[in-house]
N, C-alpha and C positions, 0 to 999 in steps of 0.2 A: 230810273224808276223801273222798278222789276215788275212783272206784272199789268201796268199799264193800270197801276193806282198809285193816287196822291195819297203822299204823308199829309194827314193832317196836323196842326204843329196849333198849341191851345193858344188859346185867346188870350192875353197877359192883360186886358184892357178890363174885361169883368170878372173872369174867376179869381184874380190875384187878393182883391180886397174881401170877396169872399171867403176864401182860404183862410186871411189872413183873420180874416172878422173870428173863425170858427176856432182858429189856434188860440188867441186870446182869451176867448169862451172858457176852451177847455184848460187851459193855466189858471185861470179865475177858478173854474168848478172844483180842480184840484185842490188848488189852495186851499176852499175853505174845507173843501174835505179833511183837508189836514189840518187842519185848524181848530175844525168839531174832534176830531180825533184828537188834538191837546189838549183840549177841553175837558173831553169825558176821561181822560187817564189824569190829568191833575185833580177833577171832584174826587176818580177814585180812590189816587194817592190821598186827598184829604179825610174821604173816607176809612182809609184802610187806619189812618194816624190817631184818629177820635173812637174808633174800634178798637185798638191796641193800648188805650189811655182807661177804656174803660174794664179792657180786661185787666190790666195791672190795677184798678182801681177793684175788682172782683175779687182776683189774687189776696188782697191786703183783707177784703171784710172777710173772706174763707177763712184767711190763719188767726184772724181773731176770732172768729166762731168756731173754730177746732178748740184755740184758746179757752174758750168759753166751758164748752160743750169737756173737755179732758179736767178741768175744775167742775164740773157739775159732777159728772161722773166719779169724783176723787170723794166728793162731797156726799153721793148717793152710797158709795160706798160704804160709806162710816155709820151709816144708817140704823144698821143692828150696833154698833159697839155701845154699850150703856158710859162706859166714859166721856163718849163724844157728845152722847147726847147729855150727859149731863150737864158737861160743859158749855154744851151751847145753850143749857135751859138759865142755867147763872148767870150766862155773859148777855144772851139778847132779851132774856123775859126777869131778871132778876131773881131767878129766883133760890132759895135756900134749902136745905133737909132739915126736918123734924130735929131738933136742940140746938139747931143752931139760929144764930140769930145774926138778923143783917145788919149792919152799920154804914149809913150814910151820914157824909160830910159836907157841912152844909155852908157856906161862904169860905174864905181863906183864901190863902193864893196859892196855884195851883206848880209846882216843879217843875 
């Protein structure tokens, strides 16, 4: 002994189960660490998946309202053409020009 001091050398009798109590603890605490941590990245994968079904479900109604919207405009177009409009006065309101006359057909069967 150098000095003319004791090594003290620890107690195996109470700190061991302590030690051993706090190692446990903190395996435990980790775990669930990790655990909440799987958790919150599978809601978010679930989230990200129901986000992505809604956008391709967005995707689909946009091309049919472009759809929509390039036939309206095909339609607004023809607006001034007096043919067109005639045509569509014939076909959705029935109707005719001065000497002519309309003829409906009335039971029969139909080709």
């Amino acid at each position: 002994m150098l000095g003319g001091r004791k090594r003290r050398l620890p107690r195996r009798g109470v700190a061991a189960p302590q030690r051993h109590r706090q190692t446990v603890l903190r395996i435990v605490a980790f775990s669930l660490l990790c655990c909440g941590v799987l958790v919150l990245f599978t809601l978010q994968a679930f989230e990200v998946r129901r986000l992505r079904r809604d956008l391709d479900d967005l995707n689909v109604a946009q091309a049919g309202a472009l759809g929509e919207q390039a036939a309206l405009r095909e339609r607004l177009g023809q607006k001034d053409n007096p043919q067109a409009i005639e045509d569509e006065a014939r076909e959705r309101l029935g109707w005719v020009m001065r000497g002519e006359e309309k003829v409906v057909f009335v039971g029969g069967e139909e080709e």
